[in-house]
Backbone as numpy.savetxt, mean C-alpha at the origin, in Angstrom:
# Nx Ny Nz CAx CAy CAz Cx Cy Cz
-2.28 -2.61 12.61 -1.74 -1.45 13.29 -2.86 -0.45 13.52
-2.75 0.23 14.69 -3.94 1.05 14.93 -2.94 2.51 15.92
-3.25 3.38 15.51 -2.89 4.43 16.60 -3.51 5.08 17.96
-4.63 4.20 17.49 -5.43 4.05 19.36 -6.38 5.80 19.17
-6.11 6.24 18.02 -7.05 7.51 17.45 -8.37 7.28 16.67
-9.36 7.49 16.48 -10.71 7.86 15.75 -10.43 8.68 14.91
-10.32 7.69 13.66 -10.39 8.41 12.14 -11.65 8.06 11.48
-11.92 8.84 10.44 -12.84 8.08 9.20 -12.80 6.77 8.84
-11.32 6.95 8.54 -10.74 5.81 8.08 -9.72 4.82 8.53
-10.26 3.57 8.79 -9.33 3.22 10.02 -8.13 2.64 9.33
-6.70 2.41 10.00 -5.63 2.40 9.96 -5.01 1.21 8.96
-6.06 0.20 9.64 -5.49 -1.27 8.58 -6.12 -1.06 7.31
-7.36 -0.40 7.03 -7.74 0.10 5.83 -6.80 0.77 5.14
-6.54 1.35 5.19 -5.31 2.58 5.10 -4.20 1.96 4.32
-3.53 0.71 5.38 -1.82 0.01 4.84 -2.33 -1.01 4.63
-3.72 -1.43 4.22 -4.06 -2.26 3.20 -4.19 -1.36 2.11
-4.37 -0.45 1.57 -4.26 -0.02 0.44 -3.05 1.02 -0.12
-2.31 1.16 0.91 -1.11 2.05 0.79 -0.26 1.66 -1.12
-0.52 0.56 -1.12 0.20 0.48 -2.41 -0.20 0.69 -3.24
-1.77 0.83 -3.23 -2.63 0.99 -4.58 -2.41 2.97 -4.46
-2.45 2.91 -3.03 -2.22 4.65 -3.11 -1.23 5.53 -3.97
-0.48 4.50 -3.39 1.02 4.89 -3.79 0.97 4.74 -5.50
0.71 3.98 -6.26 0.32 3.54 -7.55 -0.57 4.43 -8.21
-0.92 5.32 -7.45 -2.26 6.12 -7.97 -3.08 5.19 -8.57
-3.75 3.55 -8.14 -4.74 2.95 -8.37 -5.96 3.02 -7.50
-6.29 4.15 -6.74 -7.49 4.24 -6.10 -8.54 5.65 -6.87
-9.58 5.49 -6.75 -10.45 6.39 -6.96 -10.31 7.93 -6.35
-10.81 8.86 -7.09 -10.68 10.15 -6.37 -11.03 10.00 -4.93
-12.40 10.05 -4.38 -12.74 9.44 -2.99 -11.77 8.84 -2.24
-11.43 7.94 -2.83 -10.37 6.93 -1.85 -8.80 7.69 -2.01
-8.64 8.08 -2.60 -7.39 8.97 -2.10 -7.40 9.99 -1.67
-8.48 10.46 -1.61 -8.54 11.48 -0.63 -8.91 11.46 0.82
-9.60 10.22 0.93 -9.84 9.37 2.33 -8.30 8.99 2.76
-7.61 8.07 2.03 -5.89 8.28 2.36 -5.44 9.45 3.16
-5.38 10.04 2.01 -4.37 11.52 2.07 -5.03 11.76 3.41
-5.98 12.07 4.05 -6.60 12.58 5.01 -5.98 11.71 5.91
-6.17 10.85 6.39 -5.50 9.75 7.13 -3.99 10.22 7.37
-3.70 9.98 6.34 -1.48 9.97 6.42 -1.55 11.35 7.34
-2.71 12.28 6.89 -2.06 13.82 7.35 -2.56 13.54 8.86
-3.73 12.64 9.29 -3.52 12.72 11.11 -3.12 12.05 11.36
-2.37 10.94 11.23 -1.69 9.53 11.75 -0.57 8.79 11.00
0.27 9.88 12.81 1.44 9.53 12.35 2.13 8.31 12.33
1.31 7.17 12.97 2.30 5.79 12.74 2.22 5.65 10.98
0.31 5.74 11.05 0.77 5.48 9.34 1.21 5.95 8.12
1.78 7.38 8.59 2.40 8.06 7.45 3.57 7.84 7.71
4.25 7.24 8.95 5.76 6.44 9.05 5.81 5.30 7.80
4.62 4.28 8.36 4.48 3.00 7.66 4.88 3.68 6.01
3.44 4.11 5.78 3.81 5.24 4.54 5.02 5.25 3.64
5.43 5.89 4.79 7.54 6.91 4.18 7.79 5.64 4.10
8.07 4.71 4.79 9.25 3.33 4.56 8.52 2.53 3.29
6.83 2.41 3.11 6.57 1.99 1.87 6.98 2.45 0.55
6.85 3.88 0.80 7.34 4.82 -0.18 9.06 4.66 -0.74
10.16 4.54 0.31 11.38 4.25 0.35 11.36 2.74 -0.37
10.69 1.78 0.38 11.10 0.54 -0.19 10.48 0.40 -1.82
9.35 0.89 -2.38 9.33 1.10 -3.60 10.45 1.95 -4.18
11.04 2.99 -3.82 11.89 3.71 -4.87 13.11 2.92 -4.70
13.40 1.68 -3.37 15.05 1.11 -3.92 15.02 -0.23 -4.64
13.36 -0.65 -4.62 13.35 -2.15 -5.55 13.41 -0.97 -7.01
12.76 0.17 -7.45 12.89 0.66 -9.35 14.35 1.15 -9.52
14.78 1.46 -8.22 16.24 1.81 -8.43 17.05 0.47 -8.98
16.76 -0.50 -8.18 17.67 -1.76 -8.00 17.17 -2.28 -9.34
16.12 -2.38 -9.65 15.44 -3.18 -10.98 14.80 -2.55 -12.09
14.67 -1.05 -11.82 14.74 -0.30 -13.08 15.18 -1.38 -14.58
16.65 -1.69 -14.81 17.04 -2.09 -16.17 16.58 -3.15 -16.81
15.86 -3.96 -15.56 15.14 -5.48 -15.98 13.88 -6.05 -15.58
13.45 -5.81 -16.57 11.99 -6.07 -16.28 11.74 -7.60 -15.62
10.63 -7.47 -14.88 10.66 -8.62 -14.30 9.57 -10.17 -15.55
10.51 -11.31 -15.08 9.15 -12.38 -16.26 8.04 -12.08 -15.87
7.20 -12.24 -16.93 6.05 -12.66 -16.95 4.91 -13.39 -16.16
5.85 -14.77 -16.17 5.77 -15.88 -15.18 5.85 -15.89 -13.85
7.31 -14.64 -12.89 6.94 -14.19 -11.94 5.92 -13.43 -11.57
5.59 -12.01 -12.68 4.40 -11.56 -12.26 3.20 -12.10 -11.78
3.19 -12.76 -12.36 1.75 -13.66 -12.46 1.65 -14.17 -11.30
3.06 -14.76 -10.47 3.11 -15.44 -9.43 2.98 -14.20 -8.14
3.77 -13.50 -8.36 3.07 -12.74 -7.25 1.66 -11.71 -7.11
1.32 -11.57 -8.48 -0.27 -11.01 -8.05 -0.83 -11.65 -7.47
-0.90 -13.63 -7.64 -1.68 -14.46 -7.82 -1.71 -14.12 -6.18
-0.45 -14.57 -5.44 0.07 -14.67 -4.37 -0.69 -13.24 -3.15
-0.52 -12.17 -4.04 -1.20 -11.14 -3.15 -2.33 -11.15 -3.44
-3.46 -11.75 -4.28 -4.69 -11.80 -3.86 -5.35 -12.92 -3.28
-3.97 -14.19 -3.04 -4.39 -15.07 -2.22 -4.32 -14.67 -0.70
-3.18 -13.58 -0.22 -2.93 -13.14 1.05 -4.60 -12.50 1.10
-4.81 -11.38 0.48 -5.88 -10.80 0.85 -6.79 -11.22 1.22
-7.02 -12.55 0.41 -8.68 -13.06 0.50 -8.51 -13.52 1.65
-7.54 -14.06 2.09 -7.15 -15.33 3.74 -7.04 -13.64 4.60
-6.65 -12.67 4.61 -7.17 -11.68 5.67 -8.14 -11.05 5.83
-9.05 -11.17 4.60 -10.22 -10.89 4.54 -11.33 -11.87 5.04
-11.22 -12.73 5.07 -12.21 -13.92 5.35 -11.57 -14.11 7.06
């Protein structure tokens, strides 16, 4: 996704890391490179809000039960296999 605007920081950068944002797992620097972003571009502070929404109705929905072990494992594994295949 791109908003066809000149940022610092470009867009797929951005909602490639939106979750670590959201997680507060990025560095001071890098969330503030975010934050800067969301505040001029508005597709990706849409993308954003609905990331933001769809995290608060999976802790709503699954708050009481933690998820196995065994799944975890399966989907980290899984999202750093996506990454590396969009990265390469």
């Amino acid at each position: 996704m791109s908003c066809g605007q000149p940022h610092e920081t470009d867009c797929s950068e951005v909602l490639d890391r939106v979750y670590e944002y959201l997680d507060n797992e990025l560095e001071a620097l890098d969330c503030a490179k975010i934050k800067q972003h969301l505040d001029e571009c508005g597709p990706c502070l849409q993308q954003y809000d609905l990331d933001l929404a769809l995290k608060a109705l999976i802790r709503r929905s699954c708050a009481c039960e933690p998820a196995p072990q065994e799944l975890r494992t399966k989907i980290m594994t899984r999202i750093t296999t996506v990454r590396i295949e969009l990265e390469g």
